[in-house]
N, C-alpha and C positions, 0 to 999 in steps of 0.2 A: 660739775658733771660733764663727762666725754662719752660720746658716742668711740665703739670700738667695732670697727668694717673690717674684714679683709677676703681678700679672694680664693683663700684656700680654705674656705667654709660656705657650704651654701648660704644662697640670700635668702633673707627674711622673708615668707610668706606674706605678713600683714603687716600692721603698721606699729613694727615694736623694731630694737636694734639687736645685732649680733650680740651686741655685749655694750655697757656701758662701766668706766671708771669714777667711780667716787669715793674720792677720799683716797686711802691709802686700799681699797675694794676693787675688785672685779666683778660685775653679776652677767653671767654668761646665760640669757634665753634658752632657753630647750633647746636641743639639738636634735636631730634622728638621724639614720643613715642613709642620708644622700650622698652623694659623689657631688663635691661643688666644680669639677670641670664640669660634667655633661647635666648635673641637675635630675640624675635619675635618682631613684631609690636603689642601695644596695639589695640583691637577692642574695639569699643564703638566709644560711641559720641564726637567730639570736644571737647568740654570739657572736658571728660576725656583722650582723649589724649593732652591736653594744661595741664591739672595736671601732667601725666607720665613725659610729657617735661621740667617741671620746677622740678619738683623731680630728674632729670637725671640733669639738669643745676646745681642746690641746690649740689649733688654728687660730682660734680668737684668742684664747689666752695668751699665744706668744707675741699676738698683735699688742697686746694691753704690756707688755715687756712680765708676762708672769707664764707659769708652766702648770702641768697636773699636779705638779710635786707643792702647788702653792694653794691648792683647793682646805678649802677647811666647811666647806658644807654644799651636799649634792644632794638633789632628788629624781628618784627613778622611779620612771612612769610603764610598765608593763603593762602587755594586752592581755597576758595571761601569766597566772603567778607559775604553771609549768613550765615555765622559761625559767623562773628568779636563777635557779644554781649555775645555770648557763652562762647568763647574765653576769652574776656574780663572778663564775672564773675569771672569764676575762676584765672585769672593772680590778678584781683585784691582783689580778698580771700588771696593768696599767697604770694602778694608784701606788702611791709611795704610804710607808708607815712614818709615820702615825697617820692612820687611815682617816680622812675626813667623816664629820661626822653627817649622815645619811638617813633619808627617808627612802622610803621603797612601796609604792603602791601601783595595785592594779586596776586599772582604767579599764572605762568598757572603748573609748573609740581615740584616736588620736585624729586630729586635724588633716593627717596624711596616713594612707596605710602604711603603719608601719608598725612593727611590734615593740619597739625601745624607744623613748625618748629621755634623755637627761638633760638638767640646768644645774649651774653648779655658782659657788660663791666663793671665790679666790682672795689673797691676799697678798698684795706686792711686797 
């Protein structure tokens, strides 16, 4: 098992890692959309924070030498399912076919305000 850091992804809140490598695996912790220079949360709509979040996913991924296009299973944590379509345009601008396969629920709070968060499971 490897611990996977990098700085073009916000830091861990608590006591878990960006990502860790096992095996021929990627598992990428939640993400949401922070901006990892300044550590704020993106403002905007859903959708563009479901873009910051996969740009922040994508970060760790290319740290682990893997991309979005290597993802084979993602779960997506909404504040409100009147986002999902939103949500959805842009994960599926972002994601490559054969579309990883996906959970999608709506949560009442995330750890931080914010409306999106996704984890995903790649494969080198």
């Amino acid at each position: 098992m490897q611990e996977i850091t990098t700085d073009d992804a916000p830091d861990s809140i608590g006591p878990y890692s960006q990502g860790i490598a096992s095996g021929d695996r990627i598992y990428v912790s939640g993400q949401g959309p922070v901006d990892p220079e300044t550590g704020d949360v993106v403002s905007g709509s859903p959708a563009e924070q479901t873009r910051r979040t996969l740009q922040n996913i994508d970060a760790v991924l290319q740290a682990g030498d893997a991309s979005l296009d290597d993802v084979v299973k993602s779960t997506v944590f909404v504040k409100d399912m009147r986002y999902y379509d939103e949500v959805n345009d842009v994960y599926g601008e972002l994601m490559s076919a054969p579309y990883p396969a996906r959970s999608a629920v709506e949560v009442v709070k995330l750890p931080v305000d914010i409306d999106v968060e996704i984890e995903v499971i790649a494969e080198r």
